[in-house]
C-alpha positions as CSV (number, residue, x, y, z in Angstrom):
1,X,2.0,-14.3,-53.5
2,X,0.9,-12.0,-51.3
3,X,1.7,-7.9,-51.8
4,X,1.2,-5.2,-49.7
5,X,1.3,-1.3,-51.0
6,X,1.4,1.2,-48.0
7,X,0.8,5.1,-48.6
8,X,-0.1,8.1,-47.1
9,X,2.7,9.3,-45.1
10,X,4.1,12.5,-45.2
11,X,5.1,15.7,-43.3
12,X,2.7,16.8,-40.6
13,X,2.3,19.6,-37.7
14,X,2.5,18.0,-34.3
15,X,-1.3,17.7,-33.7
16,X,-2.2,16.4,-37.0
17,X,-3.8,13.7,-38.6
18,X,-2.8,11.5,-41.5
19,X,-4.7,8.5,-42.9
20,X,-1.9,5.5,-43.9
21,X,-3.2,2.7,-46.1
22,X,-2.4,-0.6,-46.8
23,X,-3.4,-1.7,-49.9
24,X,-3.5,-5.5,-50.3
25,X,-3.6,-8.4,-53.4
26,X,-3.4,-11.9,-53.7
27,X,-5.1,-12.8,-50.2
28,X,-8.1,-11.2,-48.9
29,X,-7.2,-8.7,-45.9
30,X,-10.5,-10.6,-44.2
31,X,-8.6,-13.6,-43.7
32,X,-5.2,-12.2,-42.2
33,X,-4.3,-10.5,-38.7
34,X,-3.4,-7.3,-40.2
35,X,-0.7,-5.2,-38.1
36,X,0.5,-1.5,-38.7
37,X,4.0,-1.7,-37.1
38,X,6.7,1.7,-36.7
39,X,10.2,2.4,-36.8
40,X,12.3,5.1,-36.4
41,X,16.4,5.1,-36.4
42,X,17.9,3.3,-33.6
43,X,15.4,1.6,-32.0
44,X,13.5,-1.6,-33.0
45,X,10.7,-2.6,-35.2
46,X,7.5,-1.7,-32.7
47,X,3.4,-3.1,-33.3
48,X,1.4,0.0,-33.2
49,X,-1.9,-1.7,-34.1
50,X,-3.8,-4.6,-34.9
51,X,-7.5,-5.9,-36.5
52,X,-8.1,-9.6,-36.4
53,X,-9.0,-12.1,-38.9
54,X,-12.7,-12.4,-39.2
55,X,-14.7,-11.1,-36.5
56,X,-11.7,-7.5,-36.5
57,X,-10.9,-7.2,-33.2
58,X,-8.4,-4.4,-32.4
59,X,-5.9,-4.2,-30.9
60,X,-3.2,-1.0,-29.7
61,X,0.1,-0.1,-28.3
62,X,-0.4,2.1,-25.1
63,X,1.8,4.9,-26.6
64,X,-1.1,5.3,-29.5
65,X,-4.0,4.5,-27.6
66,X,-7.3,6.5,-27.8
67,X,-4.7,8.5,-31.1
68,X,-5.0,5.6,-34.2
69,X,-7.7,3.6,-34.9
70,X,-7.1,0.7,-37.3
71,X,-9.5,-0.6,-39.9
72,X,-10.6,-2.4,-43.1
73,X,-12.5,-2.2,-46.0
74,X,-13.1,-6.1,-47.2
75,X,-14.5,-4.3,-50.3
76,X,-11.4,-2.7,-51.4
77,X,-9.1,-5.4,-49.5
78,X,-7.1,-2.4,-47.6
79,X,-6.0,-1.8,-44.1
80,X,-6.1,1.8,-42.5
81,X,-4.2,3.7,-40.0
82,X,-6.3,7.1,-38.7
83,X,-3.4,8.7,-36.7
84,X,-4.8,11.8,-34.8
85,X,-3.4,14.3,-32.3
86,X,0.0,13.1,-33.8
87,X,3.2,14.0,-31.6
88,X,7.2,14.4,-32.8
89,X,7.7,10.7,-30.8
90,X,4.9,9.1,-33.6
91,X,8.1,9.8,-36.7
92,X,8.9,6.8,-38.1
93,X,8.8,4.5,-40.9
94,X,5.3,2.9,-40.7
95,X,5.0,-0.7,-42.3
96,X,2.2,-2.9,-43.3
97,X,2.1,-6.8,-42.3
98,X,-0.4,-9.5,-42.9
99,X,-0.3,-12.7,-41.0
100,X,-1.8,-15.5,-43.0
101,X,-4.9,-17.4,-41.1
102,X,-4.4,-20.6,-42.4
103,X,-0.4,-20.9,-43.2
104,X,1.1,-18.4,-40.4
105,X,3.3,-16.8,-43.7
106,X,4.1,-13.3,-42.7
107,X,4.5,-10.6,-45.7
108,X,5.8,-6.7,-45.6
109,X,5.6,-3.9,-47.5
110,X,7.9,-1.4,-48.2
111,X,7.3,1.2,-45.3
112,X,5.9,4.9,-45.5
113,X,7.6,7.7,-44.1
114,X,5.7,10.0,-41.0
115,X,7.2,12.8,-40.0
116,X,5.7,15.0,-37.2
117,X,7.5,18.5,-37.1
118,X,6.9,22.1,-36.8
């Protein structure tokens, strides 16, 4: 069973930065397409980022490019979002998914709240 613990979200100035993470056990992060997904009310679930199995390409939405920057730590099995230059438009529920390499299982976590606001 594979669980997924996502923090680091908060209230923040337009223009800030916050570091989420994705905290992962029972699968190593290594071996899973790991994608940082938003969303906010009304609208649907969107894929802000992703980093590859193995080799870690990444991957970005055009609305956060050259902003985020996704990345792991195979040491501590976690997944990070670096969210810079944030804007009121990046509020949202930010969630945590790991695509399985060899089985195609998908699992969530629970979500973390960004808020962007002066």
């Amino acid at each position: 069973q594979v669980q997924l613990v996502e923090s680091g979200g908060g209230l923040v100035e337009p223009g800030g930065s916050l570091r989420l993470s994705c905290a992962a056990s029972g699968y190593a992060v290594s071996r899973c397409a790991m994608r940082w997904y938003r969303q906010s009310p009304g609208k649907e679930r969107e894929l802000v980022a992703q980093i590859t199995s193995g080799g870690g390409s990444t991957n970005y939405a055009d609305s956060v490019k050259g902003r985020f920057t996704i990345s792991r730590d195979n040491a501590k099995n976690t997944v990070y979002l670096q969210m810079n230059s944030l804007k009121p438009e990046d509020t949202a529920v930010y969630y945590c998914n790991a695509l399985l390499d060899y089985s195609g299982e998908s699992y969530w976590g629970q979500g973390t709240q960004v808020t962007v606001s002066s």
